[in-house]
N, CA, C and O of each residue as an XYZ file, in Angstrom:
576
protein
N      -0.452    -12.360     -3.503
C      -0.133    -11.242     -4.365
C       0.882    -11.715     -5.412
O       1.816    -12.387     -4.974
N       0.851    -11.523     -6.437
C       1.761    -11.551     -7.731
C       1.961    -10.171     -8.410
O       1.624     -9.049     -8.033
N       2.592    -10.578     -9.497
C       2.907     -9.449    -10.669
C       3.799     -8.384    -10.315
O       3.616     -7.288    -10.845
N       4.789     -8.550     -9.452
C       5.843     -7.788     -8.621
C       6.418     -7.640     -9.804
O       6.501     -6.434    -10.035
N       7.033     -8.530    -11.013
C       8.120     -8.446    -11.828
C       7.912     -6.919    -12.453
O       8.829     -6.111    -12.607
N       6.217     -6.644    -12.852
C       5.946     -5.561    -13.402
C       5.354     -4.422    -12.613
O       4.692     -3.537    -13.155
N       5.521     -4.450    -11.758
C       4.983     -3.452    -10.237
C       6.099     -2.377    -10.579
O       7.244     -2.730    -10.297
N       5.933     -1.055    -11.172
C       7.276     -0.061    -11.144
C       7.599      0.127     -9.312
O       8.702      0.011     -8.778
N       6.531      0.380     -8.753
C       7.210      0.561     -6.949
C       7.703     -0.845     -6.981
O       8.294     -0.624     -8.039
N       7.892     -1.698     -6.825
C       8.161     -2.753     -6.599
C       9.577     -2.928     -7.192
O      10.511     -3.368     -6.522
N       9.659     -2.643     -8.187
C      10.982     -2.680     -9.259
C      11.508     -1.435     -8.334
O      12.549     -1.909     -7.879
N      11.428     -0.571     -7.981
C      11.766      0.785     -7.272
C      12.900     -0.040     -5.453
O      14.035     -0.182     -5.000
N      11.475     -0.288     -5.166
C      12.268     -1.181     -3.794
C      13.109     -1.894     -3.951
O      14.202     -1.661     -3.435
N      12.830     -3.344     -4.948
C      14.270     -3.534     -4.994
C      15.631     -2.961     -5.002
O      16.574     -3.420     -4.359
N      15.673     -1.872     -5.814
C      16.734     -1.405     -6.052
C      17.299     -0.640     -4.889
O      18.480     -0.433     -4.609
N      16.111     -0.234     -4.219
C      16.888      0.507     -2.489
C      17.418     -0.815     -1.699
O      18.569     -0.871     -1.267
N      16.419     -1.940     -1.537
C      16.470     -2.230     -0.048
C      16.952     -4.011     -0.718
O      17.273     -4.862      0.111
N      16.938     -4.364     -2.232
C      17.153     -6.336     -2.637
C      15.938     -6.511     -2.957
O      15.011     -5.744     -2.692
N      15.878     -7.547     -3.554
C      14.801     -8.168     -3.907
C      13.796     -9.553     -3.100
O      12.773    -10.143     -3.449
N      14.460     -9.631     -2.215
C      13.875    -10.240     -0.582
C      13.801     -9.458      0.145
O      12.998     -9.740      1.034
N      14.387     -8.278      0.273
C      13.583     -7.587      1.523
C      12.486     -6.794      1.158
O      11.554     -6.580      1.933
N      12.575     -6.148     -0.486
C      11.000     -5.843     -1.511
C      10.335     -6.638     -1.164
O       9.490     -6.390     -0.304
N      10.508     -8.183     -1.833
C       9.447     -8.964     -1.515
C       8.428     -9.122     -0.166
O       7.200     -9.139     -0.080
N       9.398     -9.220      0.743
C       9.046     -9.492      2.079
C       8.156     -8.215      2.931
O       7.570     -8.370      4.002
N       8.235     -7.023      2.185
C       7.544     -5.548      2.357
C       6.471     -6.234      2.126
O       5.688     -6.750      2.925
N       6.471     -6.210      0.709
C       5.031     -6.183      0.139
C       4.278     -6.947      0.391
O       3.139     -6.488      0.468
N       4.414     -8.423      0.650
C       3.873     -9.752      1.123
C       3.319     -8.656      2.673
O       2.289     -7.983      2.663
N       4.005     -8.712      3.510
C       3.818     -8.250      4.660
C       2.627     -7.119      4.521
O       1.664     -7.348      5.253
N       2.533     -5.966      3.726
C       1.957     -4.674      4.072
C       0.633     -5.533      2.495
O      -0.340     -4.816      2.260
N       0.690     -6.410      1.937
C      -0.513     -7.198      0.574
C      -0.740     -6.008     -0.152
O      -1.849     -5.531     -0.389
N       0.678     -5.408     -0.599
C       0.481     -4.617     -2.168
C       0.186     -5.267     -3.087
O       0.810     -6.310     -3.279
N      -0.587     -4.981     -3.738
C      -0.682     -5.761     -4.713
C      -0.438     -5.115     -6.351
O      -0.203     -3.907     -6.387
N      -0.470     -5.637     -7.290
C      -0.486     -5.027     -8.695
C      -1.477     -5.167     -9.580
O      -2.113     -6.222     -9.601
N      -1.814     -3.970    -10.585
C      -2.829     -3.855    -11.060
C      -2.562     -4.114    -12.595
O      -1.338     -4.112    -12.726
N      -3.082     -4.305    -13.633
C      -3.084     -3.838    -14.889
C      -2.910     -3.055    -15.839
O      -2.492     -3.044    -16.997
N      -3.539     -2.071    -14.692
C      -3.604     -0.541    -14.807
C      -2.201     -0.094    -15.103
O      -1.293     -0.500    -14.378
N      -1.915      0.825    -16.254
C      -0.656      1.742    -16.411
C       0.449      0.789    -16.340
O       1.397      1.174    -15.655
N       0.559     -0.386    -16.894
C       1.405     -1.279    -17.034
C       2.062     -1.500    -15.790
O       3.199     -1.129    -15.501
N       1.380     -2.040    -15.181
C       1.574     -2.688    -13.641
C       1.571     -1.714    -12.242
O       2.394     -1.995    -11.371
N       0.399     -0.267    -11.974
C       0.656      0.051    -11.089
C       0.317     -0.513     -9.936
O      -0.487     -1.445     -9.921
N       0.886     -0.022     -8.800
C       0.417     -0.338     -7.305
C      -0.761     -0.693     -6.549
O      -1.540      0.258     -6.604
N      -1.162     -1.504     -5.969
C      -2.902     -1.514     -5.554
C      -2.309     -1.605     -3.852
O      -1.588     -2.503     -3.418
N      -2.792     -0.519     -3.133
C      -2.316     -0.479     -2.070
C      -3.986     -0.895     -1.599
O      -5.003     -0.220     -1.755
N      -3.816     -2.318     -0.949
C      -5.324     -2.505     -0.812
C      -5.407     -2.107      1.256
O      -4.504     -2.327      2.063
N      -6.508     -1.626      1.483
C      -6.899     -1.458      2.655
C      -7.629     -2.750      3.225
O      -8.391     -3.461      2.569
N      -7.316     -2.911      4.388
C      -7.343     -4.340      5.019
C      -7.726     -3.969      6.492
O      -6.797     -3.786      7.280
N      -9.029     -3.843      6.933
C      -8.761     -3.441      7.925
C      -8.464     -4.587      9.427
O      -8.295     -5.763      9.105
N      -8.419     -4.364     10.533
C      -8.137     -5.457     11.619
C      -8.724     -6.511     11.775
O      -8.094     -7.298     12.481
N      -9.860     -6.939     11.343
C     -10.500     -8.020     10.922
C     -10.160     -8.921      9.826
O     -10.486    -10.107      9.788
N      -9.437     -8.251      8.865
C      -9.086     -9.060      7.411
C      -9.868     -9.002      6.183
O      -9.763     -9.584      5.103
N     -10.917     -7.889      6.779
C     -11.892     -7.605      5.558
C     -11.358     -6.587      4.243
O     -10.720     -5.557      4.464
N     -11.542     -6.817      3.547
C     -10.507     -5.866      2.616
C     -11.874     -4.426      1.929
O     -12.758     -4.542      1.080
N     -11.472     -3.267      2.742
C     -12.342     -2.017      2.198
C     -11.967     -1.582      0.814
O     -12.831     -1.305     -0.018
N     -11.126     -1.541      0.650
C     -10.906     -0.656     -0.592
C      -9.676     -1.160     -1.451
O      -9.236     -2.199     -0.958
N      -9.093     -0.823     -2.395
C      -7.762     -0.863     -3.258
C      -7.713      0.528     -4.036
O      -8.396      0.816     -5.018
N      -6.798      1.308     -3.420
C      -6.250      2.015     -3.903
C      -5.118      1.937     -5.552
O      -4.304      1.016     -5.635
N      -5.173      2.444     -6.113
C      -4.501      1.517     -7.633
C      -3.446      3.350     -8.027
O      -3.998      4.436     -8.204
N      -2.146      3.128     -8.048
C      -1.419      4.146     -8.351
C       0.211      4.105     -8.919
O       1.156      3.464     -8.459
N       0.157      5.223    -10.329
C       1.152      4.538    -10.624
C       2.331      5.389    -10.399
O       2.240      6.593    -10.162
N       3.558      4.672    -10.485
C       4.848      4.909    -10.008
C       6.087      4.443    -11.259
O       6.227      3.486    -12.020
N       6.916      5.829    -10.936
C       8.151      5.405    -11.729
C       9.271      4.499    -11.235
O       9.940      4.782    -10.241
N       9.459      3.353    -11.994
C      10.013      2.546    -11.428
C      11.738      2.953    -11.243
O      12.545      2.209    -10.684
N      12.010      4.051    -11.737
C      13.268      4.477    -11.454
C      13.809      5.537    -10.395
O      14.955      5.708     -9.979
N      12.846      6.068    -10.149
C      12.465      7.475     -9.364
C      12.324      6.889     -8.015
O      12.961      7.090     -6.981
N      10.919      5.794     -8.397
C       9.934      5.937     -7.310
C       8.666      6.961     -7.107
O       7.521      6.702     -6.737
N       9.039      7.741     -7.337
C       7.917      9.118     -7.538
C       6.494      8.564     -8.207
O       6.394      7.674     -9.051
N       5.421      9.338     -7.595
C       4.217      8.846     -8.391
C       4.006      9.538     -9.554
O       4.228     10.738     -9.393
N       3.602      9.194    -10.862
C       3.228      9.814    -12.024
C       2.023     10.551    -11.986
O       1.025      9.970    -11.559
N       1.915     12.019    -12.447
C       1.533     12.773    -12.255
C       1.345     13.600    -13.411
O       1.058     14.796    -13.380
N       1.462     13.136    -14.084
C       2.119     14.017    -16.156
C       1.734     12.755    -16.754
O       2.256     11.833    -16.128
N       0.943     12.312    -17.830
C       0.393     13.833    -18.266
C      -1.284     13.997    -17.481
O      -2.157     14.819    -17.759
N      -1.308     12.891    -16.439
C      -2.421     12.913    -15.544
C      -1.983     11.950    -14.807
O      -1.298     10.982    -15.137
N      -2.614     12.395    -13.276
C      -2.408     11.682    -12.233
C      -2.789     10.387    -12.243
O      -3.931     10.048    -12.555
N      -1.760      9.477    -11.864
C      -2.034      8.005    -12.177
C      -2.997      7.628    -10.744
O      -2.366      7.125     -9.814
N      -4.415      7.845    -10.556
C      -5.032      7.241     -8.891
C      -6.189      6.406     -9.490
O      -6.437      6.777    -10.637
N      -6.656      5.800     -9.233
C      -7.973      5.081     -9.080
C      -7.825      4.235     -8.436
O      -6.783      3.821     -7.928
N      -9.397      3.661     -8.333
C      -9.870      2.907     -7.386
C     -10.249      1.477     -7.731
O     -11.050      1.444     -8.665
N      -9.896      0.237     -7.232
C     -10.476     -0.958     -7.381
C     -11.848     -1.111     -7.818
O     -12.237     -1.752     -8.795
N     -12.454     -0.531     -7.087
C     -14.375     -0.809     -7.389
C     -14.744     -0.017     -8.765
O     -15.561     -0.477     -9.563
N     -13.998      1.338     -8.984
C     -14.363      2.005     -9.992
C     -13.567      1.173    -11.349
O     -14.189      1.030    -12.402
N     -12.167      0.663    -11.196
C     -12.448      0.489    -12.394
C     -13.325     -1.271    -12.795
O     -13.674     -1.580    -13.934
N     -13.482     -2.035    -11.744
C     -13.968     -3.209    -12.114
C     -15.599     -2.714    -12.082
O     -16.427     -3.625    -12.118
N     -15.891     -1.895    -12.044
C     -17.472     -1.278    -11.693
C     -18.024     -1.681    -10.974
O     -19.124     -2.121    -11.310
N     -17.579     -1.789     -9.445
C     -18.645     -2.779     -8.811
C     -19.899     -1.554     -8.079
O     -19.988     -0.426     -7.594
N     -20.956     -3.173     -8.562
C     -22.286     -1.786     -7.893
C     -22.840     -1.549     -7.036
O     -23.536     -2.463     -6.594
N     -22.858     -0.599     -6.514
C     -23.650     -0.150     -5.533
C     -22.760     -0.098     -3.995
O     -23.095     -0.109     -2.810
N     -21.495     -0.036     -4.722
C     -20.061      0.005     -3.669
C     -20.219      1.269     -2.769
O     -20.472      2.390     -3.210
N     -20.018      0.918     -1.311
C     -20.085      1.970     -0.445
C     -18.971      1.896      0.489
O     -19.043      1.281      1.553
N     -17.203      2.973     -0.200
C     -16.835      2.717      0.156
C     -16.566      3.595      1.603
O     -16.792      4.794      1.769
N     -15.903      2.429      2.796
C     -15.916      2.847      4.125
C     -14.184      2.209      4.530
O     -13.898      1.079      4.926
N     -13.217      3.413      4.254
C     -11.898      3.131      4.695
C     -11.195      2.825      6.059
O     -11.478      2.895      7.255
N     -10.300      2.508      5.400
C      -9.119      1.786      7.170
C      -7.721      2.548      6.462
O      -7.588      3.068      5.355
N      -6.972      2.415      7.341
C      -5.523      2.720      7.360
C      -5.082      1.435      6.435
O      -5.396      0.245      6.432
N      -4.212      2.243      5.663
C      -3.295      1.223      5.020
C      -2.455      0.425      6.218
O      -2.133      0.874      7.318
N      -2.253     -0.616      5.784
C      -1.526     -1.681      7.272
C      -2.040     -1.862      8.092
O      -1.439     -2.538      8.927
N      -3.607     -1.367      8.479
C      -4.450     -1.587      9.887
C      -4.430     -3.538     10.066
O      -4.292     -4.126     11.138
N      -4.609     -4.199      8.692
C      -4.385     -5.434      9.104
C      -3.404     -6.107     10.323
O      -3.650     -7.073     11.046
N      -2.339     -5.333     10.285
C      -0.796     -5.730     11.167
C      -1.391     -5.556     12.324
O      -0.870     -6.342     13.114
N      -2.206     -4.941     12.835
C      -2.402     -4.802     14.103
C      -3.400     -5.851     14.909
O      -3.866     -5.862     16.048
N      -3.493     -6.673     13.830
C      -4.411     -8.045     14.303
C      -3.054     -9.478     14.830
O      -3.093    -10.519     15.486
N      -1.954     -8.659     14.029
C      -0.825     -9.534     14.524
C      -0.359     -9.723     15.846
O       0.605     -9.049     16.207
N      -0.958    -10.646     16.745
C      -0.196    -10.589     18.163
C       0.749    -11.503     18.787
O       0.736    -12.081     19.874
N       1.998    -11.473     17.313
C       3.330    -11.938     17.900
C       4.041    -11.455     18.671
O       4.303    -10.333     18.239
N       4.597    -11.644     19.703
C       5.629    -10.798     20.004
C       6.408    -10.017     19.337
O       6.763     -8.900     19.715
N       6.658    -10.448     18.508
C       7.711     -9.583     17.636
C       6.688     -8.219     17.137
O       7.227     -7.114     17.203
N       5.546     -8.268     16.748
C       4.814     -7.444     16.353
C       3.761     -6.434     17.443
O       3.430     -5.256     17.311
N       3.526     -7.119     18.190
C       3.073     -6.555     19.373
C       3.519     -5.365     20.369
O       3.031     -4.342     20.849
N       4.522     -5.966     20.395
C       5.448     -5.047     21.367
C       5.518     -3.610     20.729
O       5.436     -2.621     21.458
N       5.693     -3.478     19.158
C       5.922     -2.376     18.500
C       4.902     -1.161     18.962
O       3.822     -1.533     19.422
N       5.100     -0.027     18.897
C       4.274      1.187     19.124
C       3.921      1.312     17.767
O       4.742      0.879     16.959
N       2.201      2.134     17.062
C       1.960      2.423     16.355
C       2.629      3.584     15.651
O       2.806      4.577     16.357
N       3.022      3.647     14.431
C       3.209      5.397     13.795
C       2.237      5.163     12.751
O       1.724      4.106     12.382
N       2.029      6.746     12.208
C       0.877      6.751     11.486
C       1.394      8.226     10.422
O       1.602      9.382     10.792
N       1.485      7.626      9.024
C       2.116      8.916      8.288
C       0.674      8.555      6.797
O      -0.029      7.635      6.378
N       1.027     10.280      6.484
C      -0.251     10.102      5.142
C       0.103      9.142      4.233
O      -0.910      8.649      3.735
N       1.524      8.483      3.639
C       1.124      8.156      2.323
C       1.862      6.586      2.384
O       2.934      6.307      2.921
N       0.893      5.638      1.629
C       1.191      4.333      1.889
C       2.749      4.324      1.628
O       3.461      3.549      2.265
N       3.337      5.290      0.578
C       4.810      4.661      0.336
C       5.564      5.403      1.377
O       6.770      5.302      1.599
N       4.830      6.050      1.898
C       5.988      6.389      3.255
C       6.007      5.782      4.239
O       6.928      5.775      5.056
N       4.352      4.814      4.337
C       4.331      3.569      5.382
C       5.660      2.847      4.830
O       6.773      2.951      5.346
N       5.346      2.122      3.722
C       6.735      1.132      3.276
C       8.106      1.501      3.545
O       8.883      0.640      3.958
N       8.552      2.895      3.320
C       9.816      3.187      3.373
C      10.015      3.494      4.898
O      11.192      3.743      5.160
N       9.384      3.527      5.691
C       9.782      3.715      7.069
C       9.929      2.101      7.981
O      10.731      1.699      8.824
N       8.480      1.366      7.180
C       8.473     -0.516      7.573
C       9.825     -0.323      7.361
O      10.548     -0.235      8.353
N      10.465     -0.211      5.874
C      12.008     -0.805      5.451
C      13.209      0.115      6.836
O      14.023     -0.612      7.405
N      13.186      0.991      7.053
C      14.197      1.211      7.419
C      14.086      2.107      8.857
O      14.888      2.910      9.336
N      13.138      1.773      9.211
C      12.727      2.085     10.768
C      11.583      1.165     11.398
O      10.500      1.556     11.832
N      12.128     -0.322     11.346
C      10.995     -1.396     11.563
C      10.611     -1.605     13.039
O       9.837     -2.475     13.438
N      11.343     -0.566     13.908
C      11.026     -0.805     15.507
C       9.460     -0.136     15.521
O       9.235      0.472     16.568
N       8.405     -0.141     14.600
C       7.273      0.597     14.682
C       5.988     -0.190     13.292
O       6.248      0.042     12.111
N       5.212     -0.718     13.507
C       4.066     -0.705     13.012
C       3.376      0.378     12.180
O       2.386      0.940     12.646
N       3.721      0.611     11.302
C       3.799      1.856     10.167
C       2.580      1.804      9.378
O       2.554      0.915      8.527
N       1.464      2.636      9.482
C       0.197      2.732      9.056
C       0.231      3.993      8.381
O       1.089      4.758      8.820
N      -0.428      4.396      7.487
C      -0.770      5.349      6.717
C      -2.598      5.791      6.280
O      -3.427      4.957      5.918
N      -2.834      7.143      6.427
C      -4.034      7.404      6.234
C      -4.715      7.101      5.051
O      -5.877      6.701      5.134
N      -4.158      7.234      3.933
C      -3.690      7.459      2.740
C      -3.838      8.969      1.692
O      -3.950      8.963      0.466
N      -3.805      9.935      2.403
C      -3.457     10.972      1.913
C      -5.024     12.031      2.803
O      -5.785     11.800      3.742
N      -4.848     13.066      1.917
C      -6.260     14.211      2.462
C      -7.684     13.680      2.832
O      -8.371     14.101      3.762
N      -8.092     12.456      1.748
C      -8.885     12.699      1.395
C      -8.966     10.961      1.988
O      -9.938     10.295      1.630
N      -8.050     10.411      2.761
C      -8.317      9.000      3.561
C      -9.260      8.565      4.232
O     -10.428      8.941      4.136
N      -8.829      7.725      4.980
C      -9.869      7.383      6.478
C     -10.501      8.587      7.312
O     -11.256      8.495      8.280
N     -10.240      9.197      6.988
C     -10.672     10.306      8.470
C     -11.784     11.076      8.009
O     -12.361     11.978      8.617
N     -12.067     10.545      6.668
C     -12.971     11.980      6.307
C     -14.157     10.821      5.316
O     -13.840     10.003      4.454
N     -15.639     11.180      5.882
C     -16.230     10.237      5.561
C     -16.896     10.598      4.273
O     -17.603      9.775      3.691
C-alpha cells in the first residue's frame, strides 16, 4: 500500500495516534488510497483466504476525520470505477484477513465486530486486546 502522504484518513490518524502507529494501522488492516477525491480511502475487503472481494473507496476530511458527505457523498466502488466486467460482487468483513493470522499474539484475541471500517481502525488503535472487524455499514456482508 502507498499514497498515505495524500490519504485525508490517514493524515487524520496521524494526528490522533503518530505517524508509526497510522502507519502500522493501515499496513496491518491494507487500506489503501485511491485517486479518487484527491486521495480517498480504499478500505479493501480481504477475506480469510487472502482473496481480495471488493474495495470500498471513501472520502474523508483530513482534519475532522468525518466522511464527506456535501456536496455528495464521497462512496464508490473499486470495480465500478475501473469498470471491471461482469464483476459479481460477493463481500467479507473488513479485517476478515486477520483472522488467518495464527500468532499468538493474534490468536488469542476474541473477535469484535462494529459497522464501519473507521470504527474497526479506531478501536484496532486504542482497544487492541480484540481483532476488530467491521461489516461495512447497512448495506455490507450480510445482505446479498
Amino acid at each position: 500500500m502507498r499514497g498515505y502522504d495524500i490519504n485525508p484518513l490517514y493524515r487524520y490518524f496521524t494526528k490522533v495516534a503518530g505517524k508509526k502507529e497510522a502507519g502500522r494501522l493501515f499496513h496491518v488492516y491494507k487500506v489503501g488510497t485511491s485517486r479518487m477525491w484527491n486521495g480517498s480511502t480504499v478500505f479493501w475487503q480481504i477475506d480469510v483466504r487472502g482473496n481480495v472481494r471488493a474495495g470500498k473507496i471513501m472520502g474523508y476530511d483530513a482534519v475532522t476525520g468525518h466522511r464527506i458527505k456535501e456536496p455528495f457523498n464521497q462512496v464508490n466502488w473499486v470495480h465500478s470505477v475501473r469498470k471491471v466486467p461482469d464483476f459479481h460482487m460477493k463481500q467479507c468483513l473488513f479485517g476478515e484477513h486477520l483472522l488467518s493470522d495464527t500468532s499468538a499474539a493474534m490468536s488469542a484475541k476474541p473477535v469484535a465486530i462494529v459497522e464501519s471500517e473507521k470504527t474497526a481502525l479506531v478501536a484496532a488503535l486504542f482497544i487492541p486486546d480484540f481483532v476488530w472487524l467491521a461489516t461495512g455499514g447497512m448495506h455490507g456482508c450480510f445482505n446479498s
